[in-house]
C-alpha positions as CSV (number, residue, x, y, z in Angstrom):
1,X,-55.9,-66.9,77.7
2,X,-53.2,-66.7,80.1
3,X,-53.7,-64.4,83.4
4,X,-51.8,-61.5,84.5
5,X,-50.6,-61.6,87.5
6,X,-50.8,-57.4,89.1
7,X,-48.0,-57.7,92.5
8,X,-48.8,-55.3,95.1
9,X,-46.0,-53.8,96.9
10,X,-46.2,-56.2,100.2
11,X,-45.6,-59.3,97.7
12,X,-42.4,-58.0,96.7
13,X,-41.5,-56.6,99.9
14,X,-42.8,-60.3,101.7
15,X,-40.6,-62.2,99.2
16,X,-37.7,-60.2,96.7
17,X,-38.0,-63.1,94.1
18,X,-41.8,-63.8,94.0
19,X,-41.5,-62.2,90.6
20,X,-40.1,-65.7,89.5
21,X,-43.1,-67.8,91.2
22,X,-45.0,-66.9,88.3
23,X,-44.6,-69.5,85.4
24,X,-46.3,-69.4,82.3
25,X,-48.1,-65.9,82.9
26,X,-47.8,-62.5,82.6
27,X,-46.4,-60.6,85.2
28,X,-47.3,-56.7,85.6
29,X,-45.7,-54.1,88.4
30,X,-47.5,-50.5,88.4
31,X,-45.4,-48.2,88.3
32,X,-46.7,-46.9,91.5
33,X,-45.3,-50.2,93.4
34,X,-42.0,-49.2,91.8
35,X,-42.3,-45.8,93.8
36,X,-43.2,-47.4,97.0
37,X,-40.3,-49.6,96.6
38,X,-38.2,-46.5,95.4
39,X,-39.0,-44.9,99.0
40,X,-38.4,-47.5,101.0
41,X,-34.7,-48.4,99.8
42,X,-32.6,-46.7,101.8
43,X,-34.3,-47.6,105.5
44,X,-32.0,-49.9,107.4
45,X,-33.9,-52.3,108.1
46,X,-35.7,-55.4,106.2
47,X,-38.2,-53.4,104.3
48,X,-35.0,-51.7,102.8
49,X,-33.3,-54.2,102.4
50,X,-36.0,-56.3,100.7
51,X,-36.6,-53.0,98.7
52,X,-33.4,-53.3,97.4
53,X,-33.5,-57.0,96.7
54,X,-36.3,-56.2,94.5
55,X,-34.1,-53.3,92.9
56,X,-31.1,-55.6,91.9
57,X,-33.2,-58.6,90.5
58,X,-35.1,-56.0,88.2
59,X,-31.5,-54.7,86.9
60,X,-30.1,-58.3,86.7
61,X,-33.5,-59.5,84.3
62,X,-33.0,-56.4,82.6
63,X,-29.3,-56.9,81.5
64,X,-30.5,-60.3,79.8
65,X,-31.0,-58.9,77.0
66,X,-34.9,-60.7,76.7
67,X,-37.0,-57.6,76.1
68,X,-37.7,-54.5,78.5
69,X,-40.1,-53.3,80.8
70,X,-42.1,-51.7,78.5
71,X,-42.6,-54.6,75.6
72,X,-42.0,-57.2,78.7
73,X,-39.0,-59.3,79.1
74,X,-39.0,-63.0,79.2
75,X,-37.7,-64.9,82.0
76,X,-36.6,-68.3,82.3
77,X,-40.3,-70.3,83.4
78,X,-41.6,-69.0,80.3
79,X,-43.7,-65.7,81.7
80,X,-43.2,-62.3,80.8
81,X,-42.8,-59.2,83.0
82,X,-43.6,-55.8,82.2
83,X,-43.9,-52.5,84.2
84,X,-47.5,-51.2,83.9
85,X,-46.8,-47.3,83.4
86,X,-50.7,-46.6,81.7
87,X,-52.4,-43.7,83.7
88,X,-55.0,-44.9,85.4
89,X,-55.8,-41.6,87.7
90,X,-59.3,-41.4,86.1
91,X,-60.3,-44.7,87.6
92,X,-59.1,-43.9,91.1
93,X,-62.3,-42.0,91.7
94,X,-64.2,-45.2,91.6
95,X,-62.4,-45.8,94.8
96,X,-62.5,-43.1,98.2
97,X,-59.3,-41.0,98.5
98,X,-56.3,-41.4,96.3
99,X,-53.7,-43.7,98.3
100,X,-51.2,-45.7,96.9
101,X,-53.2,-49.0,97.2
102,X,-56.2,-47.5,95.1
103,X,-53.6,-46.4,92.6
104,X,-52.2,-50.1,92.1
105,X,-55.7,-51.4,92.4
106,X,-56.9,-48.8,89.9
107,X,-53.7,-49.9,87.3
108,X,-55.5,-53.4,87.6
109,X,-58.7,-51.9,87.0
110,X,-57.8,-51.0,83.7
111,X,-56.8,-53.8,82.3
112,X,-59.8,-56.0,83.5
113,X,-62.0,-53.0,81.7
114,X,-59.1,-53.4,78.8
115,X,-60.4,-57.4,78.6
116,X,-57.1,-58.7,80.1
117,X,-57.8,-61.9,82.8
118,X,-56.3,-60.1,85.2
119,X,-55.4,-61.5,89.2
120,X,-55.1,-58.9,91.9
121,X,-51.9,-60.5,94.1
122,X,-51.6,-59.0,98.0
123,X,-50.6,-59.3,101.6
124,X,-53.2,-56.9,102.3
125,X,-56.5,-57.8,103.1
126,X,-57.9,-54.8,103.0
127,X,-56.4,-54.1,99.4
128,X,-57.9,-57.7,98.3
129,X,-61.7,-56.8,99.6
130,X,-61.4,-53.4,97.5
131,X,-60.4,-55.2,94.3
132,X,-62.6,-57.8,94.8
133,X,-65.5,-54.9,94.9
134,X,-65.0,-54.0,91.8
135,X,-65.0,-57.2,90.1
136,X,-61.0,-58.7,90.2
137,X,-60.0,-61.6,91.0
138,X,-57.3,-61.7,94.1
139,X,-55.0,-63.9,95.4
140,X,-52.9,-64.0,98.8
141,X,-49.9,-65.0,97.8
142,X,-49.2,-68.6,98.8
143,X,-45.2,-69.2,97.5
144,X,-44.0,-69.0,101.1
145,X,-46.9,-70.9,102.6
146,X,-47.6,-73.7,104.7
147,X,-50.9,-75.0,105.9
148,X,-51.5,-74.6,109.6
149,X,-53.9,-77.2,110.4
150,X,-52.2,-80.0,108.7
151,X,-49.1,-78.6,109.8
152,X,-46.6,-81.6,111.5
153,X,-46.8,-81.2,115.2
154,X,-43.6,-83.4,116.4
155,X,-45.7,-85.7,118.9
156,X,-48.4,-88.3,118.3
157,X,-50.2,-91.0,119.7
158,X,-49.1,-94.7,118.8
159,X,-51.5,-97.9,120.0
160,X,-49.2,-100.9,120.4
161,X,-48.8,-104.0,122.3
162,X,-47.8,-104.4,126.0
163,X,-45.0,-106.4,124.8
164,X,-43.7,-104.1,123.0
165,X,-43.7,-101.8,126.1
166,X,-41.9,-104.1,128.3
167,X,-39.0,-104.2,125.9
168,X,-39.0,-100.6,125.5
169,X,-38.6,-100.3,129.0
170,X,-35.7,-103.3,129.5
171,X,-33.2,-102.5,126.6
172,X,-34.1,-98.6,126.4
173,X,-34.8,-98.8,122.6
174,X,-37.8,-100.8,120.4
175,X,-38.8,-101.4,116.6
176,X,-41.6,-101.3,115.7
177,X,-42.9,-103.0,112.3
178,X,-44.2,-100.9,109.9
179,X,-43.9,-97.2,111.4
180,X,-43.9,-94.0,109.6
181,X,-41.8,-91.1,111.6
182,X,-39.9,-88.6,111.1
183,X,-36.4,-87.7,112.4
184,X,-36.8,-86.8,115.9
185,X,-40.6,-87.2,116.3
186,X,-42.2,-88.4,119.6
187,X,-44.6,-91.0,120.5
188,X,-47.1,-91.5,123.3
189,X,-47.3,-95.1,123.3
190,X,-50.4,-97.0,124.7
191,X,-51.2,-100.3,125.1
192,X,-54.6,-102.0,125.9
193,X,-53.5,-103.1,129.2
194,X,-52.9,-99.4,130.1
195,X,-49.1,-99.8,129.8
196,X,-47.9,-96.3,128.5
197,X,-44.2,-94.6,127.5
198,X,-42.8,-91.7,125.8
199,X,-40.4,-92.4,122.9
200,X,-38.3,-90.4,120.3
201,X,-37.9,-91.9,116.8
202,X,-34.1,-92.8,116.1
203,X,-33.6,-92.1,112.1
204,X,-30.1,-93.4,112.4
205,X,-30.9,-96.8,114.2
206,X,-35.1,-96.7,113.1
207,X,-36.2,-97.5,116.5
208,X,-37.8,-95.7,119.5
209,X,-35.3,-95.1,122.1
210,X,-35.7,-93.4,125.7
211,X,-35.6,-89.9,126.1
212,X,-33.3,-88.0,127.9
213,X,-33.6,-87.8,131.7
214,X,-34.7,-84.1,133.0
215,X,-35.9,-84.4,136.4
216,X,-34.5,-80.9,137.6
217,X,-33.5,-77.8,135.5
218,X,-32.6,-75.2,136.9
219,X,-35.4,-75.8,139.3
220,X,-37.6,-76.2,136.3
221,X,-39.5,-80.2,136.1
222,X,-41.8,-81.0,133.3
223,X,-44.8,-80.9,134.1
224,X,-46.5,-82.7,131.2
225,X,-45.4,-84.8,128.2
226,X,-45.1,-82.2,125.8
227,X,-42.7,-80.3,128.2
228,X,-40.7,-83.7,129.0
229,X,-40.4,-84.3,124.8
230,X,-39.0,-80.1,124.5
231,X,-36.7,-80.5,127.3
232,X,-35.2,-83.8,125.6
233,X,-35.0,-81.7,122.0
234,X,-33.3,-78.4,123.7
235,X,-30.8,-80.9,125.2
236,X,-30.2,-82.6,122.2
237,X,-26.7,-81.7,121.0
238,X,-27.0,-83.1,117.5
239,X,-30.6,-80.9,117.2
240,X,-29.2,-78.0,115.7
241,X,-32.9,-76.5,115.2
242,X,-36.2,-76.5,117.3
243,X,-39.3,-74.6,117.1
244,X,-41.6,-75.1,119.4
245,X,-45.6,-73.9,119.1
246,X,-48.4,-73.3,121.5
247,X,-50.4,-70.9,123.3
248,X,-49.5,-68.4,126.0
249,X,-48.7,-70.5,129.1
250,X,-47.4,-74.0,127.9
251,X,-43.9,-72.8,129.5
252,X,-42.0,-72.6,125.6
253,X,-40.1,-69.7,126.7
254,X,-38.7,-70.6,130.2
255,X,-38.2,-74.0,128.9
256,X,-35.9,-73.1,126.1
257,X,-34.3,-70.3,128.5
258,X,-34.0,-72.6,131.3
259,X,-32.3,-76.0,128.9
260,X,-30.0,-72.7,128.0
261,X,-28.6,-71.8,131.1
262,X,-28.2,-75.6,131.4
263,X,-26.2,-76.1,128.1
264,X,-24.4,-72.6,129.0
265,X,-23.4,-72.3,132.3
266,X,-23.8,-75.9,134.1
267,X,-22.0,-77.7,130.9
268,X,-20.2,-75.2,129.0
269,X,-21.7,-76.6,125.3
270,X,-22.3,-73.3,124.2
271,X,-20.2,-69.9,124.8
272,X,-23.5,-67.9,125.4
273,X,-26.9,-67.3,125.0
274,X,-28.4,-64.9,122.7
275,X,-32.1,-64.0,122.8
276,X,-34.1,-61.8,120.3
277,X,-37.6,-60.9,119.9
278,X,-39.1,-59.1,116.7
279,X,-40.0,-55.4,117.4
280,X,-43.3,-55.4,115.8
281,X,-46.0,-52.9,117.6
282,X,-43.2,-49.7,117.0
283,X,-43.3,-50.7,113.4
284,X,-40.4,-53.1,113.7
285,X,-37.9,-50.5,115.0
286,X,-36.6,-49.6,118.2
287,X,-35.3,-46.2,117.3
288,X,-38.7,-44.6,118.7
289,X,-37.6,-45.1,122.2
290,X,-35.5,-42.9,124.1
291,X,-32.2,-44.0,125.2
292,X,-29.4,-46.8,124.3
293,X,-30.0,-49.5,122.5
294,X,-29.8,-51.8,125.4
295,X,-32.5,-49.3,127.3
296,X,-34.4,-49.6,124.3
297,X,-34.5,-53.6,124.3
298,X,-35.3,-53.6,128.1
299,X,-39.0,-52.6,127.5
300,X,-39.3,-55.6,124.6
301,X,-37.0,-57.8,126.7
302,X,-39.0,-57.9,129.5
303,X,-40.9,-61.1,129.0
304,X,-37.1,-62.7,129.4
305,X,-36.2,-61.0,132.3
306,X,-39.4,-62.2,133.9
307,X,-38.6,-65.9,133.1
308,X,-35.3,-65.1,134.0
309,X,-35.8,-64.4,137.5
310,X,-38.4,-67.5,137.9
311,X,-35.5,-69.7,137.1
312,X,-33.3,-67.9,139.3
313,X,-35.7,-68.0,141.9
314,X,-36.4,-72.0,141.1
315,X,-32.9,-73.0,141.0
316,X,-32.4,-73.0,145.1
317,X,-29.9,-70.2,145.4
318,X,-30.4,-66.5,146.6
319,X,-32.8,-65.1,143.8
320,X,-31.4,-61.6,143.3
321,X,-27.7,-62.2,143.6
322,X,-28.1,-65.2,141.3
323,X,-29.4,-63.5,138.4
324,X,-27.2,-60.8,139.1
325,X,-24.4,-63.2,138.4
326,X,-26.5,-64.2,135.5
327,X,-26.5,-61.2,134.1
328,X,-23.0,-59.5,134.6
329,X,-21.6,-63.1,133.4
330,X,-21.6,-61.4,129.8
331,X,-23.1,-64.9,128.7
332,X,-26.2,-63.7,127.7
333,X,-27.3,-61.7,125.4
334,X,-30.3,-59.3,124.2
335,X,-30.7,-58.7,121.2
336,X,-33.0,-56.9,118.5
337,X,-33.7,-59.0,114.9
338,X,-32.9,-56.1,113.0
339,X,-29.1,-56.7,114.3
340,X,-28.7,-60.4,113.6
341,X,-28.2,-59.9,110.2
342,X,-24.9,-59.9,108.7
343,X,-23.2,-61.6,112.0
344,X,-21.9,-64.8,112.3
345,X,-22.7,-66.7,115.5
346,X,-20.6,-70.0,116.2
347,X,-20.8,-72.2,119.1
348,X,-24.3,-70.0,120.6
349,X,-27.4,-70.9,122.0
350,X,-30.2,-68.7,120.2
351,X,-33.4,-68.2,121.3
352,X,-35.9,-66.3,118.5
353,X,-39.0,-65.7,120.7
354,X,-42.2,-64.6,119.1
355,X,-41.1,-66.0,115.6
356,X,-44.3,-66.1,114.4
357,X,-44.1,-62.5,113.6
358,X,-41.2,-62.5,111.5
359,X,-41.4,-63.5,107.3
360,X,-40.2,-66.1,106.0
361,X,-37.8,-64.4,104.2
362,X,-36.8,-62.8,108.2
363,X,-36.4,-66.2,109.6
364,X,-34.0,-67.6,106.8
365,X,-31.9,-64.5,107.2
366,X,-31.6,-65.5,111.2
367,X,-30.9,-69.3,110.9
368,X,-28.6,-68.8,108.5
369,X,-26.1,-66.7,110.7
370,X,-25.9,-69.7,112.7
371,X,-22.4,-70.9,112.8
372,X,-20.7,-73.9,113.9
373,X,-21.6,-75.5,116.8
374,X,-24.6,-73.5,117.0
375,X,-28.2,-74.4,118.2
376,X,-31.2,-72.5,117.1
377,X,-34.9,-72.2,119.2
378,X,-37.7,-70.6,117.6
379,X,-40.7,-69.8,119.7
380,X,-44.3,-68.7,119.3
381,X,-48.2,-69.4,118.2
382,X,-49.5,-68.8,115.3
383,X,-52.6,-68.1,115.7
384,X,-51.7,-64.6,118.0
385,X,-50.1,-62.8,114.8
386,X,-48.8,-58.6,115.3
387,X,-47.9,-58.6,111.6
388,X,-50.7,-57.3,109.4
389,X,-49.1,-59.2,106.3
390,X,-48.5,-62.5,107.9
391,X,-51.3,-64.9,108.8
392,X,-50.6,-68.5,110.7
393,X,-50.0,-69.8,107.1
394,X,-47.5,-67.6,106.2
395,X,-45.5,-66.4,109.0
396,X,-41.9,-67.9,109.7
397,X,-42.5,-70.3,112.5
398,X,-44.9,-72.2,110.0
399,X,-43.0,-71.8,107.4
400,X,-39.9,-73.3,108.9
401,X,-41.9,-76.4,110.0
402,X,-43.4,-77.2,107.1
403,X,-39.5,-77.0,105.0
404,X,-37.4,-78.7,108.1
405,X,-40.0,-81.5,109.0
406,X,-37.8,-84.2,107.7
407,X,-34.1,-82.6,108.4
408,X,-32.3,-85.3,110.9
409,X,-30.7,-82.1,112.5
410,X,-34.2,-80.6,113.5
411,X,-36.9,-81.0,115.8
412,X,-40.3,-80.2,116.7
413,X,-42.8,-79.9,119.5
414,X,-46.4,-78.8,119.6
415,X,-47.4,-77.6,123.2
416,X,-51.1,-77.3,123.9
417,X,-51.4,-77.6,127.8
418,X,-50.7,-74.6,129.8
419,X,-49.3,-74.9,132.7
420,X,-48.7,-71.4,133.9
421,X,-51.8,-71.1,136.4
422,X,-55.7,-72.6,136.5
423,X,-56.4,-69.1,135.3
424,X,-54.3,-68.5,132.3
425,X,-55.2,-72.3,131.2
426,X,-59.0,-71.4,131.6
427,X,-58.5,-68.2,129.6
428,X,-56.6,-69.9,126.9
429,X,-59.3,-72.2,126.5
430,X,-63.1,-70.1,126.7
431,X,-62.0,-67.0,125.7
């Protein structure tokens, strides 16, 4: 007996087209998911526009002329979709209050009492625990989903011979026999004689060659080998995307800001420098704050004015005036996710910060406004997570590594050392 497959709200809302992940099963909506999607349409923002995603794929599989919502219609990977419209209010009592949740949990009630294998599909883990009470079977919903722990970090460790460290160091590049990498990766490699280097894998040529030199950025030096390896991906030219994970500390941030203001305003690569940050503790909208939107942004922004004056205070000059120059230069700029959308940004530096909060379905909608000559940067950990629907499987800086890891054009670098003071690395590490 096939399953049926019960989509709570957050599913559709996390990804438009998860209806069509489905193959081979049934596919039910209650109708009180179709309500909550029904409310939701006409906020400006990406639950209404995901609400309306939702909206337009329903019509479109409607038109097909392959059943209806009530008898099911057939879709193209042989399942069938249906709205479930059966009152199921009688069962809500089985469950405290009378919330929408309970209602959709209640729809799949009935049909498990009806005999139908039915699974219980959710962001929510709250909603899954409930459901699983009563005897359903759940599911997170793993389409967009990469695992974390096996997830590629851009650097490893490579045991070779002395010899071949001596030539690395004498012609600047080296094969080696027999190695598996990945465009752009990094290698630490070691020798038994305790000779040691830092490589980057070559796709073009398949060899190891030297990374670029970064002694002094803006007053900013690399203080460890993963901060060497993301300076020499955020100068990379021909690196049109880098993400780059780790803990609170590791320096991700005013790295990426710092190879910015480099590529900005020392060479002139990129016209400017846009920085955005998801707004996620006001429910992902800065219209509760009082004022413009650029005092709105301030109090989110903060963070990047803090690293900006360390840089400015780094880089030798006066600190004040030079980040006032920084900052009336009109070559950077602050802004909020929601208002990425639907622009086109050529020849820009952009730096996502705390990506690990935004969906995947977010993150493809920001990378692909880049336009030509454009470098992307997304930053964050994700294992410190503000979303309630997203865990460090799911969330978009995960998500992008696991899809890009073997794009020539991207890059990737896992940070675990922090370097910000004894006391943040201590915290980072007992508590």
């Amino acid at each position: 007996m096939s399953k049926t497959f019960i989509l709570d709200t957050n599913v559709l809302l996390h990804d438009p087209e998860s209806i069509l992940k489905f193959p081979k099963s049934h596919i039910a909506i209650p109708i009180t998911v179709i309500e909550e999607l029904d409310k939701m349409k006409r906020l400006q923002n990406e639950l209404g526009r995901n609400s309306r995603a939702v909206f337009r794929l329903l019509v479109s599989l409607s038109q097909t002329g392959q059943g209806t919502f009530h008898s099911g219609i057939k879709l193209d990977n042989h399942s069938q979709l249906r709205i479930e419209l059966e009152d199921s209010s009688d069962l809500v009592s089985k469950l405290p209050g009378s919330s929408s949740d309970n209602r959709i949990i209640a729809s799949a009630l009935r049909l498990h009492y009806n005999g139908v294998k039915v699974v219980f599909v959710s962001k929510d883990f709250a909603a899954r625990i409930k459901a699983e009470a009563l005897g359903i079977e759940t599911e997170d919903y793993e389409n967009l989903k990469f695992s974390y722990d096996t997830l590629y970090k851009g650097i490893r460790d490579l045991p070779t011979t002395k010899t071949n460290i001596d030539h690395f160091f004498k012609d600047g590049h080296v094969t080696i026999e027999g190695l598996e990498a990945r465009p752009n990766e990094y290698f630490i490699l070691t020798s038994p004689e305790n000779s040691s280097a830092v490589a980057k894998y070559d796709l073009r040529e398949d060899r190891l060659r030297h990374l670029i030199r970064s002694q002094n950025i803006w007053g900013i030096h690399p203080r460890n080998v993963e901060q060497r390896c993301a300076i020499d991906l955020l100068l990379r030219d021909d690196i049109k995307l880098v993400t780059m994970l780790g803990p609170a500390g590791t320096g991700k941030t005013l790295l990426a800001l710092a190879c910015g203001l480099r590529k900005v305003f020392d060479e002139g690569t990129y016209s400017k420098i846009l920085i955005s940050r998801p707004i996620i503790p006001l429910g992902r909208d800065i219209g509760y704050l009082p004022g413009t939107k650029e005092e709105k942004l301030f109090h989110w922004m903060q963070p990047i004015y803090d690293n900006l004056e360390i840089l400015c205070t780094s880089s030798g000059n006066e600190p004040r005036e030079t980040l006032e120059w920084v900052l009336q230069s009109k070559k950077i700029e602050m802004e909020a996710v929601t208002y990425i959308r639907g622009r086109s940004l050529p020849k820009m530096y952009i730096i996502v910060d705390e990506a690990q909060n935004l969906t995947p379905h977010e993150v493809k909608t920001i990378v692909s406004r880049a336009g030509e000559g454009t470098k992307v940067i997304l930053t964050g950990d994700p294992t410190q997570i503000d979303n309630p629907y997203l865990d460090k499987d799911s969330n978009a800086l995960t998500y992008v590594i696991g899809r890009f890891a073997d794009q020539p054009i991207y890059g990737n670098i896992f940070m675990n050392k922090t370097e910000r003071s004894e006391l943040a690395a201590i915290a980072t590490e007992v508590l």
